[in-house]
C-alpha positions as CSV (number, residue, x, y, z in Angstrom):
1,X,116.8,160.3,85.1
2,X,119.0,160.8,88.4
3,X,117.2,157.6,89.4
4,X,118.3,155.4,86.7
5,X,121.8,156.7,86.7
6,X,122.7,156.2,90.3
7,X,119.9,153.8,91.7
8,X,116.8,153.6,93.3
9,X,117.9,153.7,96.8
10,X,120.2,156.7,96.9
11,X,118.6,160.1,98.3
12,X,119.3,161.7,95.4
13,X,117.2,165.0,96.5
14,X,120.4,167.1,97.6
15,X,121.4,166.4,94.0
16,X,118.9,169.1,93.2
17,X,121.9,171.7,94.2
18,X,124.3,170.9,91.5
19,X,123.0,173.5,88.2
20,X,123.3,176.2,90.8
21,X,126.8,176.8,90.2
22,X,126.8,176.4,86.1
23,X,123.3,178.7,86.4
24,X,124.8,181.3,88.2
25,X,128.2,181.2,86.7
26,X,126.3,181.3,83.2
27,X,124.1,184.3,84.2
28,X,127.4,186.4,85.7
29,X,128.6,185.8,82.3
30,X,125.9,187.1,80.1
31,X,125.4,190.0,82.2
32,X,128.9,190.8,82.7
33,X,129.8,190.2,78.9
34,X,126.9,192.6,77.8
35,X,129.2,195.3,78.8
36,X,132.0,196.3,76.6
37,X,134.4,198.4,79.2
38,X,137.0,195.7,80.0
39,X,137.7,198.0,83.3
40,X,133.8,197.8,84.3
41,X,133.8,194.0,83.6
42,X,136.0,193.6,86.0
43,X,134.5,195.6,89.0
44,X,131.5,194.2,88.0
45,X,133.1,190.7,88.1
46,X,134.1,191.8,91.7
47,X,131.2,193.2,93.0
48,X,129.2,190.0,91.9
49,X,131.7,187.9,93.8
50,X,131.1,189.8,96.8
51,X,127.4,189.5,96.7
52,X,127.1,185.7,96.2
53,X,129.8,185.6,99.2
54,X,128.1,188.1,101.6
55,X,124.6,186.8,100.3
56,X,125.9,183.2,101.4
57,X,125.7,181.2,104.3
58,X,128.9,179.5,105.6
59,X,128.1,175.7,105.7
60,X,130.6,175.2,108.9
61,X,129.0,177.2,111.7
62,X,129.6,176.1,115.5
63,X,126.9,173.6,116.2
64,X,125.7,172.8,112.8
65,X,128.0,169.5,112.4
66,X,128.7,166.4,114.3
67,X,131.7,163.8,113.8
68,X,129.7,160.7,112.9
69,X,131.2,156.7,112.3
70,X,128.2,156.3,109.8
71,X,128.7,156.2,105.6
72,X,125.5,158.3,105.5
73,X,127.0,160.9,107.8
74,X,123.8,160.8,109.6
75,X,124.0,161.3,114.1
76,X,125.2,157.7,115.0
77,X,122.0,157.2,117.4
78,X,119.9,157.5,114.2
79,X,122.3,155.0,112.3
80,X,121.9,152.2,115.3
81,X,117.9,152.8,115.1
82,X,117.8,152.1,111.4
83,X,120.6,149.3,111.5
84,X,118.4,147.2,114.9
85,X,115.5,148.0,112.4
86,X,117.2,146.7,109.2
87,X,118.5,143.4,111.7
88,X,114.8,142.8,112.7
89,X,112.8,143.6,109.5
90,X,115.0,140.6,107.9
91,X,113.8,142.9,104.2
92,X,110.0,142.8,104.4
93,X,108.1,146.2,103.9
94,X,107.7,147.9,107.0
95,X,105.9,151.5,107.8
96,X,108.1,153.5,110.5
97,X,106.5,156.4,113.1
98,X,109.0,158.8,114.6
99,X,110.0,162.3,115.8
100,X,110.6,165.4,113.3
101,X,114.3,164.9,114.1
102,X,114.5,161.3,113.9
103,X,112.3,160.7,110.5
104,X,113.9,162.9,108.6
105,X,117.3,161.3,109.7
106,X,115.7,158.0,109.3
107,X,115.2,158.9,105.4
108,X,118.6,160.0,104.9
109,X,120.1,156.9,106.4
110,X,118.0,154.2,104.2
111,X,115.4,155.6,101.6
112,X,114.1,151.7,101.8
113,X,112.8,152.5,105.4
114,X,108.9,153.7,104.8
115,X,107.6,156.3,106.7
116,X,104.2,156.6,108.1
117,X,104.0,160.5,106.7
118,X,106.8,163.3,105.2
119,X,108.1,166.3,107.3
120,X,106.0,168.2,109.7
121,X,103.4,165.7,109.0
122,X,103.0,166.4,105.3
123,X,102.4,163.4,103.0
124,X,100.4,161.2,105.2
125,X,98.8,158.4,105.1
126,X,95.4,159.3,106.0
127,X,94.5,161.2,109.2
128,X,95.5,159.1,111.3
129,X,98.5,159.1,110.3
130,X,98.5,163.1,110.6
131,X,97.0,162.6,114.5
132,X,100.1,160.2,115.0
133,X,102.6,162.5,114.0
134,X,101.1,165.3,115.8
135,X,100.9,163.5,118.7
136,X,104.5,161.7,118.6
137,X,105.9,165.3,118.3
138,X,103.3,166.9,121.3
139,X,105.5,168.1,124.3
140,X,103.6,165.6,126.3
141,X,103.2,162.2,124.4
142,X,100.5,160.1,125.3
143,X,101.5,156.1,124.9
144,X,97.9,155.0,125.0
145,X,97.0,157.7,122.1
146,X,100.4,156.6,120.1
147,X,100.0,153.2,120.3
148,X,96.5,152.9,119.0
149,X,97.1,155.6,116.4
150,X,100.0,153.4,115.0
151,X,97.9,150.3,114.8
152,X,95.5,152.0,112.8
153,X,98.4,153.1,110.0
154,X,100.0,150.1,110.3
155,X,102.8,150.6,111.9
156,X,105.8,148.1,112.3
157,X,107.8,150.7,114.6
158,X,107.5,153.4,116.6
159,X,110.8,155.2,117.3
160,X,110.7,157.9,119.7
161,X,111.5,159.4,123.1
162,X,109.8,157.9,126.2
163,X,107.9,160.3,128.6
164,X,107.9,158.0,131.8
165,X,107.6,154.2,132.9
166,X,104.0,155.0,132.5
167,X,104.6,155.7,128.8
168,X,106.6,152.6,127.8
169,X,103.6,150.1,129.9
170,X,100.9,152.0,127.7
171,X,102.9,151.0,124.4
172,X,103.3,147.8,125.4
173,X,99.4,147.4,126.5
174,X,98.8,148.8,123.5
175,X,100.5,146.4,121.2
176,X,103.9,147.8,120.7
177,X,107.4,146.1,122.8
178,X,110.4,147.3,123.2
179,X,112.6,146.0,121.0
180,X,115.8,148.2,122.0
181,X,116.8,151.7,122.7
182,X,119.4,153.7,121.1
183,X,120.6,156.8,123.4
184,X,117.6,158.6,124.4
185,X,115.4,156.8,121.6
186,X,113.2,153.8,122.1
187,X,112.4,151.9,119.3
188,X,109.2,149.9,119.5
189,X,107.8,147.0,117.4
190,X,104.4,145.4,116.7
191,X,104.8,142.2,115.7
192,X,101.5,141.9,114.0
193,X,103.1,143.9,111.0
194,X,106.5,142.6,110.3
């Protein structure tokens, strides 16, 4: 139903949040107004309060936000890898491979953008696709492992950090250029999918 009201391509799951309020508003009422004393409403009304504010977590904690130049509020690193990877996939279906932090950025940013498997690896494709992600998140990322693990998913890119020079040869030996970096990232394409 969310779907068809605001469209297909909007990441709609946040919009899960919004019968908390009305739920827990509704339930403070029935509770509250199964008590006749108007006085012990109203401590009751208080002491509610304060337990949904002390229970809460404050959403603007040091570190936890970023000013961002992107629509979808997302880091702007992750916004230039999915805007190089909306220039070059000129709209044809693609299957993306990247890092825990990067994927599920990559979701936010443009729901369009497939991935190769869902967060922490759940969701995949088959287990390859479950190898891949375990092995794009290892401390020590192997290219020669990566790059063959992505051609057997069917992978268009690979977006991820590079380990070495030695990393970056072994991606491209194994199918899979450079097409650009973005920051720290390295976004890699294999042309036999686009």
């Amino acid at each position: 139903m969310i779907m068809r009201c605001i469209g297909k391509d909007v990441y709609w799951r946040v919009l899960w949040l919004l019968p908390v309020v009305p739920l827990i508003a509704g339930g403070f009422t029935i509770y509250v107004s199964k008590i006749g004393n108007r006085i012990v409403q109203m401590g009751l009304i208080i002491v509610l309060s304060a337990a949904v504010v002390v229970s809460g977590t404050g959403m603007i904690k040091a570190g936890n936000f970023e000013k961002v130049s992107n629509r979808q509020q997302v880091p702007d690193e992750i916004a230039m890898i999915c805007e190089r990877i909306n220039n070059d996939r000129n709209g044809n279906e693609i299957r993306i491979a990247a890092d825990e932090y990067a994927s599920s950025y990559i979701r936010v940013y443009d729901p369009a953008l497939n991935m190769a498997y869902g967060r922490r690896g759940a969701g995949a494709v088959d287990k390859n696709a479950k190898k891949l992600y375990q092995q794009i998140n290892a401390p020590v990322p192997d290219g020669k492992k990566i790059s063959k693990l992505a051609d057997l998913v069917k992978c268009t890119y690979v977006v991820m950090m590079a380990a070495d020079e030695n990393f970056l040869s072994d991606m491209e030996s194994g199918g899979y250029k450079i097409l650009g970096t973005a920051d720290s990232y390295y976004i890699f394409v294999c042309e036999k999918y686009k």
